[in-house]
C-alpha positions, 0 to 999 in steps of 0.5 A, spaced: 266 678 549 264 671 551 268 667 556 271 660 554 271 656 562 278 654 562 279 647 561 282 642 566 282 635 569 276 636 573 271 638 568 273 634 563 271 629 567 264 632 570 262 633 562 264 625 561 260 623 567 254 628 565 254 625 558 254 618 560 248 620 566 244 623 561 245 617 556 243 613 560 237 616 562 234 617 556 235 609 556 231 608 563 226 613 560 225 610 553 226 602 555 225 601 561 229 598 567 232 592 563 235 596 559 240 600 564 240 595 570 242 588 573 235 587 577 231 582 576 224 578 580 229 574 584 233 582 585 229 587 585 232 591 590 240 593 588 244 599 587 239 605 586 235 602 593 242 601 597 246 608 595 241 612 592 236 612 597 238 607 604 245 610 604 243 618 601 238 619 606 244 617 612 249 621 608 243 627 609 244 627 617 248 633 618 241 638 617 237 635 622 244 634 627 245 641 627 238 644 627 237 640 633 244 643 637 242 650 634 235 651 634 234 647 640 240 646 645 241 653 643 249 652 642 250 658 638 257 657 636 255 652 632 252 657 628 256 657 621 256 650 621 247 650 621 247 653 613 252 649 609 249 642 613 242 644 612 244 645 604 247 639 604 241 636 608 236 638 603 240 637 596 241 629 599 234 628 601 232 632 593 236 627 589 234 621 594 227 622 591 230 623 584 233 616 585 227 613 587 223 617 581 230 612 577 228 606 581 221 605 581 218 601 575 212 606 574 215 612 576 209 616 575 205 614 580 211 615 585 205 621 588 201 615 590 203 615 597 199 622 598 194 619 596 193 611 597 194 611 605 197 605 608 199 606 615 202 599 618 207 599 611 213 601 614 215 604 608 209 608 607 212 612 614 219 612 610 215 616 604 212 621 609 217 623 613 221 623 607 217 628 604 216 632 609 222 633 612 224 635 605 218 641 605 222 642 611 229 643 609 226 647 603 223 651 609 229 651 612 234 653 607 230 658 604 232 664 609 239 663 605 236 664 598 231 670 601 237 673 605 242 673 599 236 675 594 234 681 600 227 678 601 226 681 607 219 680 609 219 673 607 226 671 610 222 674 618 217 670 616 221 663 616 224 665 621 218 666 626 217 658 624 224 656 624 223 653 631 217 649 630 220 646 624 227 644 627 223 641 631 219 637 627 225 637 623 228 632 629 222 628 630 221 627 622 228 624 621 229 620 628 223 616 625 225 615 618 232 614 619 231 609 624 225 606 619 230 605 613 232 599 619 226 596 620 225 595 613 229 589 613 226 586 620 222 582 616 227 578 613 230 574 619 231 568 614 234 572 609 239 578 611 246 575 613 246 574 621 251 578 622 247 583 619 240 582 622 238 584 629 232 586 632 236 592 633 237 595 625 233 600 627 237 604 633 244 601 628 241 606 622 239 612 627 246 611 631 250 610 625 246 616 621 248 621 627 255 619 627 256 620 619 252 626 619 257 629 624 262 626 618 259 629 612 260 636 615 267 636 616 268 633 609 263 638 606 267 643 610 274 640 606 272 640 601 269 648 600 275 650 604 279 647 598 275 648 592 271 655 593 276 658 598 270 657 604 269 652 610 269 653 617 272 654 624 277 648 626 275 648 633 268 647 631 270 642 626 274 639 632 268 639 637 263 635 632 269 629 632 270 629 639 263 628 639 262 623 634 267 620 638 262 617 643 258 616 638 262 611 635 264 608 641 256 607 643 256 605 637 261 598 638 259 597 644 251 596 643 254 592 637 258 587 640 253 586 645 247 585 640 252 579 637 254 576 644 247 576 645 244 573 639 250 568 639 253 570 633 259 574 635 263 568 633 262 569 626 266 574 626 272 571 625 268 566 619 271 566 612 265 567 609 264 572 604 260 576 608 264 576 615 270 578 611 265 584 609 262 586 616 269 585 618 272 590 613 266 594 614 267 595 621 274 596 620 273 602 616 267 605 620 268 604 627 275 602 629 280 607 624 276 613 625 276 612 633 283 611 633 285 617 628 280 621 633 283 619 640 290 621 638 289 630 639 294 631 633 289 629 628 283 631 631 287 637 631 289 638 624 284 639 619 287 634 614 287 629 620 280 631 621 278 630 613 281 623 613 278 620 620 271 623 617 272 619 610 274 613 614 266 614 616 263 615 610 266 610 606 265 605 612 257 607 613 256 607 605 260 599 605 255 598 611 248 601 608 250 596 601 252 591 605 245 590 608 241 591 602 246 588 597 251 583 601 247 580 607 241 578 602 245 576 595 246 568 597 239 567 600 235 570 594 238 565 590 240 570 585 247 574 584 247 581 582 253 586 580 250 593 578 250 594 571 254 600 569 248 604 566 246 603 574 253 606 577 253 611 571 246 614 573 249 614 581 255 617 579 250 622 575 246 624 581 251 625 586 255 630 581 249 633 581 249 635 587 256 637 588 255 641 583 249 645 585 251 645 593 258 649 589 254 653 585 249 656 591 255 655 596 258 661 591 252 665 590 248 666 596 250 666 604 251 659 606 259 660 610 257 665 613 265 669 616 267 670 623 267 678 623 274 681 626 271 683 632 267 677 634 271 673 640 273 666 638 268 660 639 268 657 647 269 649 645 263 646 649 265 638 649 271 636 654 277 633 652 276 625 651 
């Protein structure tokens, strides 16, 4: 007999979001980017760029994050956190690809950089590490597919590697993540001054690390809420203590980069774009330190959930604001994404949602404490 799933709020509105994402789809596909988008000649970089692929591969930068404490700085604790983070990682640089593959005119030729080497272009580095740190995911999360379908010779076989490729997993991601900033070096005249520095670079890779320890938390949340799984609170609790000094150097070097460009005053403008930086950091920066300096929250699952979502959101603002915002009224050109394109965003990131649930069920990803096991020794001191 034939189960009918039951109907609930949640899945009706998935299906709404997956019809309208394969419409629009087919409509890129079939008619081109003028048919489903906003861009032009004078913007051709608007929200599949900035979200999609500048902001998805920040959004990614728990994997790299927790390889490098596990497999390098040996910090066994946090081995229930390594899978659902490398999932995560692995599903977020996948569907960075398939965003590119929606935003590049000729599509097809998306292989090029394989191909047709061009080594002073910075994004021809970004292609590269992009492509094999994704190799290096697949690797990576491979020994879960293997363990849970019982593929014993292959999975020893990765894991003879794993050190090697966690390694090179780090180096991959240091240099792309900080490349994705280096992107927008070249237009001094252009980007908003508040925005622009010859430090965007160590600004991406800082707010990167800080927004990857969020992302682990939220996952975490929200597997604990829908699928019943999740992980330890005190190793929750140990990344946001963490993430505490990464914010924290992460203001400080802001605010001395401003100072020291002389622009710290247009902080307080009224412009539109300082308005943006301000609510941008405001969001990013200041409410989330504030929430995890207070032990109550950092302590709580829900404050903890809420203080990583004040990161989030502020990263994304952050991320749009370079792309978008800051180069919006230098272009000469006003751009608000088309909702075919916010359709097929929406799409991509349901997408991944639903296939980190749907392996998070059927393969090893939360991996439970045994009842025997001692409780995991916290390694970061009280701030």
């Amino acid at each position: 007999m034939v189960r009918i799933p039951k109907i609930t709020f949640w899945r009706i509105i998935i299906a709404v979001i997956m019809v309208l994402g394969i419409y629009y789809t087919v409509i890129r596909y079939t008619q081109g980017l003028g048919a489903v988008t906003n861009l032009s000649d004078q913007y051709p970089w608007g929200l599949w760029v900035a979200f999609d692929v500048i902001t998805g591969v920040g959004l990614a930068a728990g994997g790299f994050l927790i390889a490098l404490t596990v497999y390098i700085f040996r910090i066994d604790n946090y081995k229930p956190i390594l899978r659902p983070a490398i999932l995560t990682g692995f599903l977020g640089y996948t569907l960075v690809a398939v965003g590119l593959l929606y935003d590049l005119g000729k599509w097809f030729d998306i292989w090029h950089a394989i191909i047709f080497w061009n080594p002073r272009s910075v994004m021809f580095e970004v292609a590269w590490c992009v492509m094999l740190y994704l190799t290096v995911l697949a690797l990576e999360f491979s020994t879960v597919v293997f363990e849970g379908l019982k593929w014993k010779r292959l999975n020893q076989l990765i894991h003879m590697l794993i050190i090697p490729l966690a390694i090179f997993g780090v180096i991959l991601s240091t240099l792309h993540q900080s490349s994705l900033g280096s992107l927008f070096l070249i237009v001094p005249a252009k980007l908003y001054t508040l925005w622009y520095s010859p430090l965007l670079p160590l600004f991406f890779f800082i707010s990167a690390v800080s927004v990857g320890f969020a992302m682990v938390t939220f996952e975490s949340f929200l597997s604990r809420r829908f699928l019943g799984k999740g992980i330890e609170l005190n190793l929750l609790n140990g990344l946001a203590r963490v993430n505490v000094l990464v914010m924290i150097f992460y203001l400080t070097i802001k605010i001395w980069d401003l100072a020291g460009r002389g622009v710290l005053g247009d902080v307080l403008s009224t412009r539109f774009e300082s308005i943006m930086f301000d609510i941008e950091t405001l969001v990013q920066v200041i409410i989330p330190l504030v929430l995890l300096l207070i032990p109550a929250v950092r302590t709580s699952t829900k404050g903890l959930f809420v203080s990583s979502l004040f990161v989030i959101v502020g990263f994304i603002m952050n991320r749009l604001d370079v792309a978008i915002t800051g180069i919006e009224a230098s272009s000469g050109a006003h751009y608000f994404p088309a909702f075919g394109e916010i359709a097929i965003s929406i799409f991509i990131v349901t997408i991944g949602f639903l296939a980190f649930a749907f392996l998070a069920k059927h393969f090893p990803v939360f991996i439970e404490p045994k009842e025997n096991e001692e409780e995991p020794v916290e390694i970061v001191h009280d701030i």
